[in-house]
KOLGU-4560 file (N, C-alpha, C; in nm, 3 decimals, padded with zeros to 5 digits):
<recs>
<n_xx: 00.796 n_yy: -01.856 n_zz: -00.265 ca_xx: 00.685 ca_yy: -01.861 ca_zz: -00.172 c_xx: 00.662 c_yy: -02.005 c_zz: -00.128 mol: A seq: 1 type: UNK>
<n_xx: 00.633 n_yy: -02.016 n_zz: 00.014 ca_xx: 00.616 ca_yy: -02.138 ca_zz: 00.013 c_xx: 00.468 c_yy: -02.200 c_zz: 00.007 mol: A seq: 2 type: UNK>
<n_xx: 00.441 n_yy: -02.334 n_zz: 00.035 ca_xx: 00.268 ca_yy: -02.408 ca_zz: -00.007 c_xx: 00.183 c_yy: -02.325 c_zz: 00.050 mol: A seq: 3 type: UNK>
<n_xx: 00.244 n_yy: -02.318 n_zz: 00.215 ca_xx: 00.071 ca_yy: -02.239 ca_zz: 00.305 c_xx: 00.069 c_yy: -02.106 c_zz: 00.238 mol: A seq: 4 type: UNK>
<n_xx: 00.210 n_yy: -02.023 n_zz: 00.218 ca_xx: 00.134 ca_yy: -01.897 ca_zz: 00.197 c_xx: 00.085 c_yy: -01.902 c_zz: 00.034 mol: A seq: 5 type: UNK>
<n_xx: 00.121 n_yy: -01.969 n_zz: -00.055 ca_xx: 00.031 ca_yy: -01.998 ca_zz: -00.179 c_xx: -00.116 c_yy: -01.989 c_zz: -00.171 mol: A seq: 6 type: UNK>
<n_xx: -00.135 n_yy: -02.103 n_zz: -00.089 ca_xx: -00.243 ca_yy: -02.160 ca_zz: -00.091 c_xx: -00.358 c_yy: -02.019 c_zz: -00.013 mol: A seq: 7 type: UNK>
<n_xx: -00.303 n_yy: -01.978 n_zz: 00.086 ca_xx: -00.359 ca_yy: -01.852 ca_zz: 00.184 c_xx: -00.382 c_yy: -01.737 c_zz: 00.055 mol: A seq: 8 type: UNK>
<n_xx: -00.301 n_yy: -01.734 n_zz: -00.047 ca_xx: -00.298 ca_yy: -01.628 ca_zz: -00.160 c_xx: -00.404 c_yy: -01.657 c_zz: -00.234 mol: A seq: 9 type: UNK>
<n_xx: -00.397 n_yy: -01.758 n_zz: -00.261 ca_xx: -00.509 ca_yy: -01.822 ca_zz: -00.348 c_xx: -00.647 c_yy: -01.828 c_zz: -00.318 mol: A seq: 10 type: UNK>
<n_xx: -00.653 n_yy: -01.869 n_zz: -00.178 ca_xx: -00.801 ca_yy: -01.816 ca_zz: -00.132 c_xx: -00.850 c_yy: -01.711 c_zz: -00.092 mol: A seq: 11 type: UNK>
<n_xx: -00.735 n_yy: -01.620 n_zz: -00.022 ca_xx: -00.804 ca_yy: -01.468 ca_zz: -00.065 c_xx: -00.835 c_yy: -01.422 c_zz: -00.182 mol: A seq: 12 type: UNK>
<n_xx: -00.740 n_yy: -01.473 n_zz: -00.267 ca_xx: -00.812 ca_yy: -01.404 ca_zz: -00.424 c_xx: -00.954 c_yy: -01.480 c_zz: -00.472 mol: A seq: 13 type: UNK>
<n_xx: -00.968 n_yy: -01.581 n_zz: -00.390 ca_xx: -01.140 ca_yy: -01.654 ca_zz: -00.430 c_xx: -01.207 c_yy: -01.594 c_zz: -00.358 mol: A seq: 14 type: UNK>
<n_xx: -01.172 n_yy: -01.552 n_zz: -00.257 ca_xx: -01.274 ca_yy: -01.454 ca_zz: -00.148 c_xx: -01.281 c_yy: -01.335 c_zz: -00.188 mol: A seq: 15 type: UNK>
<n_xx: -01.200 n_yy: -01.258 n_zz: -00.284 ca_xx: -01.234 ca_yy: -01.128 ca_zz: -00.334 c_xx: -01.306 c_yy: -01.144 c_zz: -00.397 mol: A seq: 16 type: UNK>
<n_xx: -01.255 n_yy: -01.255 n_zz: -00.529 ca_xx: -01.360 ca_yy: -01.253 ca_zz: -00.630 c_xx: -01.456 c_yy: -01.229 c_zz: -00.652 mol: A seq: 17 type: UNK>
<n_xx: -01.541 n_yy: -01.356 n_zz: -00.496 ca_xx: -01.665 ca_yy: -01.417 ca_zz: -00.501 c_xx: -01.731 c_yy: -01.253 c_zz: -00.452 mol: A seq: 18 type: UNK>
<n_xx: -01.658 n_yy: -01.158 n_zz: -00.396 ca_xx: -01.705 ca_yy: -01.061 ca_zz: -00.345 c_xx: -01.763 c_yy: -00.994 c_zz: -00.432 mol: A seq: 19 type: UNK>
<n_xx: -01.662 n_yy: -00.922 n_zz: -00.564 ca_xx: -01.696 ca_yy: -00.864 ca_zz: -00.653 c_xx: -01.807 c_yy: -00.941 c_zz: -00.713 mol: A seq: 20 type: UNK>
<n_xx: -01.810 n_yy: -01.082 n_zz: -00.753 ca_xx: -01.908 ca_yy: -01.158 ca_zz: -00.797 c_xx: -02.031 c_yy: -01.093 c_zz: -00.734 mol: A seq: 21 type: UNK>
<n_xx: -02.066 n_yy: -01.075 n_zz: -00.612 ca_xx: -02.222 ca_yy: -01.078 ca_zz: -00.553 c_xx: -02.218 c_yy: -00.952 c_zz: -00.574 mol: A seq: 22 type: UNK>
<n_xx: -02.140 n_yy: -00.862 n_zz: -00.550 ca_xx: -02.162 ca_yy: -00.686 ca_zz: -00.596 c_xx: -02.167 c_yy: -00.693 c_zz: -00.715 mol: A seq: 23 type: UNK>
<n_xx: -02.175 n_yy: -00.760 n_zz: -00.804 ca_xx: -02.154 ca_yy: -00.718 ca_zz: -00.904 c_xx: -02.324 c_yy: -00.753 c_zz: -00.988 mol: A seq: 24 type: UNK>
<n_xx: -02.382 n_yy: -00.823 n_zz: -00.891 ca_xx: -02.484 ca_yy: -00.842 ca_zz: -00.930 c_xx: -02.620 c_yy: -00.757 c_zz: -00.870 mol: A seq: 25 type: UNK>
<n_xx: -02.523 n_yy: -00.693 n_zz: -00.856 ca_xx: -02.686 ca_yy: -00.574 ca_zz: -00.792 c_xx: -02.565 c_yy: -00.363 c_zz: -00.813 mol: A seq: 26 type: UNK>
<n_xx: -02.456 n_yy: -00.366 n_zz: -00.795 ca_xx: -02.390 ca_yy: -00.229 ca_zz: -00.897 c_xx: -02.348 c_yy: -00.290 c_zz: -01.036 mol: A seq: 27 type: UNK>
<n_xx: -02.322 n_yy: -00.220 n_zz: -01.103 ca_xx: -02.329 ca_yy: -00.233 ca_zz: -01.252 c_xx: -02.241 c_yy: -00.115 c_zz: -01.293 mol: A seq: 28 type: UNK>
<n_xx: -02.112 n_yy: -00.129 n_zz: -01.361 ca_xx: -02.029 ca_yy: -00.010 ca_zz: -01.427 c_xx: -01.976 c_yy: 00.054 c_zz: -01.331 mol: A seq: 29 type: UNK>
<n_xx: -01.954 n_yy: -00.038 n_zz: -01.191 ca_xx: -01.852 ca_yy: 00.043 ca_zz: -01.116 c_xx: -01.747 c_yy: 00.010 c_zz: -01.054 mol: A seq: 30 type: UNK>
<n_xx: -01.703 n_yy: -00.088 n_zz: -01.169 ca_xx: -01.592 ca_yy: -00.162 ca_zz: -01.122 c_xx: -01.449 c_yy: -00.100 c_zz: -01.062 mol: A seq: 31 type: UNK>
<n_xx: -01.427 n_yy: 00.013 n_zz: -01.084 ca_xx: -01.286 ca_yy: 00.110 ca_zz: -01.061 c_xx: -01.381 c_yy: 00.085 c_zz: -00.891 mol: A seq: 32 type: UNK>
<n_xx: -01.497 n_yy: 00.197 n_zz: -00.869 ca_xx: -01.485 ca_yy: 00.226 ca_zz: -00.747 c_xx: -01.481 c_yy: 00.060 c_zz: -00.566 mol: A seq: 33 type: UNK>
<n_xx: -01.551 n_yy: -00.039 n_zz: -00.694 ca_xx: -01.565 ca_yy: -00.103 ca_zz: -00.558 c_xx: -01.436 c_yy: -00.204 c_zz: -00.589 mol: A seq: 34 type: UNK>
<n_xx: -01.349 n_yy: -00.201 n_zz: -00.669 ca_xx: -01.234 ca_yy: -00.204 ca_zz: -00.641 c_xx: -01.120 c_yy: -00.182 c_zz: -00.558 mol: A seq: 35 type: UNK>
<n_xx: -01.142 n_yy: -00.048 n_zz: -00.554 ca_xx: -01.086 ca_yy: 00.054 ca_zz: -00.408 c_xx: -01.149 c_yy: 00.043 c_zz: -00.313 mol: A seq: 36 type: UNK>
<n_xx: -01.283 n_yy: 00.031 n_zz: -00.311 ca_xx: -01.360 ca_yy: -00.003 ca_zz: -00.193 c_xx: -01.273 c_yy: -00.124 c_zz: -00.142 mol: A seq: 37 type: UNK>
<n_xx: -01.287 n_yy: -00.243 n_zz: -00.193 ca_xx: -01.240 ca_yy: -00.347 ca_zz: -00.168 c_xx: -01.069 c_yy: -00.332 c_zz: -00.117 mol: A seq: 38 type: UNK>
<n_xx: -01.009 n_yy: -00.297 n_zz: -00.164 ca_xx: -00.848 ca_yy: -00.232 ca_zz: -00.150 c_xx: -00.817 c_yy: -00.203 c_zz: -00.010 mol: A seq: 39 type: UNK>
<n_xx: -00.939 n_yy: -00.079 n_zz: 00.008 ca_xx: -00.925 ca_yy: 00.014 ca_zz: 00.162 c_xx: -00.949 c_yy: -00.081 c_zz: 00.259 mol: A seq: 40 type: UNK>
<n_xx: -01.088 n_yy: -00.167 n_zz: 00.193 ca_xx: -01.114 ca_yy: -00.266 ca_zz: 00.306 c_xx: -01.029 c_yy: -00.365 c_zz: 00.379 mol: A seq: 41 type: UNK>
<n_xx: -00.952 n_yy: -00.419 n_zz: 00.270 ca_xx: -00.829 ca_yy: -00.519 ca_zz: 00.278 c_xx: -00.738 c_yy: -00.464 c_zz: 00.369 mol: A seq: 42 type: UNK>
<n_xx: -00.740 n_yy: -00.335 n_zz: 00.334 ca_xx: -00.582 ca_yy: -00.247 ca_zz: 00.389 c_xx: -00.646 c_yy: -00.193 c_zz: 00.521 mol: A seq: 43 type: UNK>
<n_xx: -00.728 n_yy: -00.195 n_zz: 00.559 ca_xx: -00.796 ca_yy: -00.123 ca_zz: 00.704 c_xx: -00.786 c_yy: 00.000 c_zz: 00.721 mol: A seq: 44 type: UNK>
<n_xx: -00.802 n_yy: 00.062 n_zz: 00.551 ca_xx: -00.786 ca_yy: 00.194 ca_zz: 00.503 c_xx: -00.937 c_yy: 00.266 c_zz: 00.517 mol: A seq: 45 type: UNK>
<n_xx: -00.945 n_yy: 00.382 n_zz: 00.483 ca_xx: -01.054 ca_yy: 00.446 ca_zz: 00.511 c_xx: -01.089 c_yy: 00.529 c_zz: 00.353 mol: A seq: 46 type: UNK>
<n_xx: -01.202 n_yy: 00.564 n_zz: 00.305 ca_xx: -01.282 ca_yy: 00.561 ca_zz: 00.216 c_xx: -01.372 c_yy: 00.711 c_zz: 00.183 mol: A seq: 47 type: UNK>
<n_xx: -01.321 n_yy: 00.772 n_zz: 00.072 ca_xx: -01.385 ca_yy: 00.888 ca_zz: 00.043 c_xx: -01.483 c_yy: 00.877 c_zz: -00.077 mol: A seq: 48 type: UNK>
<n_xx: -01.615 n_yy: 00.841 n_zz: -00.072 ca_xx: -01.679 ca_yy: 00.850 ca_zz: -00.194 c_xx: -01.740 c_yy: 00.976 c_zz: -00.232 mol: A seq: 49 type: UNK>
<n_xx: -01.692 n_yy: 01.028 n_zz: -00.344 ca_xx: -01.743 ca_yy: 01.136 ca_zz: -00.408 c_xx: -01.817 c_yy: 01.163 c_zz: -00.533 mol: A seq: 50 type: UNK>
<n_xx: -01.921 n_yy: 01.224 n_zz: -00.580 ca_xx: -02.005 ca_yy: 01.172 ca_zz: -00.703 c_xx: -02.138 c_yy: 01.226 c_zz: -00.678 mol: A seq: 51 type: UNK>
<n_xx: -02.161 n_yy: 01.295 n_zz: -00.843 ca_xx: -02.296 ca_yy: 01.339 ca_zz: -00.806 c_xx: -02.412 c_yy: 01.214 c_zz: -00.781 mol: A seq: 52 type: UNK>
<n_xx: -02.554 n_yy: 01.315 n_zz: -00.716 ca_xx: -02.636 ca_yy: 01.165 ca_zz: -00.681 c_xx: -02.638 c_yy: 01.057 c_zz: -00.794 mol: A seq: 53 type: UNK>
<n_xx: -02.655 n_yy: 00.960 n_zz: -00.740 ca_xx: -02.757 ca_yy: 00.878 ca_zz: -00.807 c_xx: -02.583 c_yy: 00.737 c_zz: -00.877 mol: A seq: 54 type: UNK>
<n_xx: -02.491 n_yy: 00.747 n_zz: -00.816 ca_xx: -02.402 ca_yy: 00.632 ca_zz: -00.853 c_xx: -02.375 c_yy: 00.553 c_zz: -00.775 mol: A seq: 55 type: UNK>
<n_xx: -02.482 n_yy: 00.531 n_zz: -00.688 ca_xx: -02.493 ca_yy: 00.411 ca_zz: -00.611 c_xx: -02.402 c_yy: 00.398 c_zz: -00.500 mol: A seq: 56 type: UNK>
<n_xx: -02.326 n_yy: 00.529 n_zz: -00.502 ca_xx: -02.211 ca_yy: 00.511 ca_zz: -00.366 c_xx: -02.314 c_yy: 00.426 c_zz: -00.229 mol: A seq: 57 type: UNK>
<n_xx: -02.370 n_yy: 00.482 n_zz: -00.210 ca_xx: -02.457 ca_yy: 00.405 ca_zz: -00.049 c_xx: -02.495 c_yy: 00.284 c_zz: -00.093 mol: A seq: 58 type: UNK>
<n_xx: -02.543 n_yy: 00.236 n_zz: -00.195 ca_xx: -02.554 ca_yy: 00.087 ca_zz: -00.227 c_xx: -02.440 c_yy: 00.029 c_zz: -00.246 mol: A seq: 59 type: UNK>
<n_xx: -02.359 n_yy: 00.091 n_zz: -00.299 ca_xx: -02.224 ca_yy: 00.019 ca_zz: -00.302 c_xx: -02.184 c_yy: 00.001 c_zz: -00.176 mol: A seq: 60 type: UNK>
<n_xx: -02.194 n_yy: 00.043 n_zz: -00.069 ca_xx: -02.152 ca_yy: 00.048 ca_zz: 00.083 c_xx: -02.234 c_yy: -00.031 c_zz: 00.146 mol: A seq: 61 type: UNK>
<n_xx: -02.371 n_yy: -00.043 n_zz: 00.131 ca_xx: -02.455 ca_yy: -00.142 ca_zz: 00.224 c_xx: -02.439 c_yy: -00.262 c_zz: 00.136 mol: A seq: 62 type: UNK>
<n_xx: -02.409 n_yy: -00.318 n_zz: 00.024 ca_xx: -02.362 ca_yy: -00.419 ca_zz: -00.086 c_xx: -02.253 c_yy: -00.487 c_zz: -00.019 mol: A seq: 63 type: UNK>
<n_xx: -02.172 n_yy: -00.419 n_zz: 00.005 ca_xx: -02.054 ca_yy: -00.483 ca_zz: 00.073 c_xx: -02.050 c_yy: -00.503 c_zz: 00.205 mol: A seq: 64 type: UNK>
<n_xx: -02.110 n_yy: -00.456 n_zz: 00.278 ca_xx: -02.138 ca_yy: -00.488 ca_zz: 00.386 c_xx: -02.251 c_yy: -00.567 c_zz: 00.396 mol: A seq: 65 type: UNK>
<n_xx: -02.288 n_yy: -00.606 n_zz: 00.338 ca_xx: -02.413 ca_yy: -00.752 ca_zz: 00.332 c_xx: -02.316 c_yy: -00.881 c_zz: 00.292 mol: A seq: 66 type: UNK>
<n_xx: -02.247 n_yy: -00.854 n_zz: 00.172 ca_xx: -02.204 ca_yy: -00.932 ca_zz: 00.153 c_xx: -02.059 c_yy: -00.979 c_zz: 00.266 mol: A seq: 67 type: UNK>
<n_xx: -01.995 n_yy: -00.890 n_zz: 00.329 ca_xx: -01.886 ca_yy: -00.957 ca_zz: 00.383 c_xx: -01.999 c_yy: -00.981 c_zz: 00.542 mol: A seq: 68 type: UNK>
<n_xx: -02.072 n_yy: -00.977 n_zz: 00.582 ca_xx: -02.167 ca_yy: -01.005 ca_zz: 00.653 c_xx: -02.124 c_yy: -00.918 c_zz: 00.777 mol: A seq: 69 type: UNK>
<n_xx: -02.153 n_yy: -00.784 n_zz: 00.726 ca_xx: -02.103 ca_yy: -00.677 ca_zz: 00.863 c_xx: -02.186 c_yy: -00.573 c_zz: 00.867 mol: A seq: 70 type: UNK>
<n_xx: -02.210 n_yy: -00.524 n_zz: 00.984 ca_xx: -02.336 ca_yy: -00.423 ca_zz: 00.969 c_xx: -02.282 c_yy: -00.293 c_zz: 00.902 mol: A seq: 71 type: UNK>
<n_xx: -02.451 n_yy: -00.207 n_zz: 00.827 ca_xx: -02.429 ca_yy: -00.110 ca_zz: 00.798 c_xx: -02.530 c_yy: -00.017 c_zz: 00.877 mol: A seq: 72 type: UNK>
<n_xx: -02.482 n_yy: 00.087 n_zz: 00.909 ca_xx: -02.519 ca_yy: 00.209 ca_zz: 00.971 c_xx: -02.462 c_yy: 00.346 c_zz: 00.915 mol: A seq: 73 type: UNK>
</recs>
């Protein structure tokens, strides 16, 4: 690999991080799902959340969309 794309590797993985970092401070124990969240997002994939109420799927969705600074509707 060469320096730029290192370096380009390296700061996306600080930009995920910091992502999970701020979700991680308002979901709690759902690290598998906003994982994949994060995954689909990367990949310009699309997203099936399934789960009885109350596991924060819609907070997990307006969470990440606060944090990557994009609207939710």
């Amino acid at each position: 690999m060469n320096d730029s794309l290192e370096e380009k590797v390296r700061e996306a993985s600080k930009s995920i991080n910091r992502c999970r970092t701020e979700i991680g401070k308002r979901i709690v124990g759902q690290t598998s799902m906003i994982d994949g969240m994060l995954m689909a997002l990367i990949a310009g994939g699309h997203v099936l959340l399934e789960g009885v109420p109350g596991l924060a799927k819609t907070l997990a969705v307006k969470t990440i969309a606060e944090v990557i600074d994009a609207d939710f509707k």
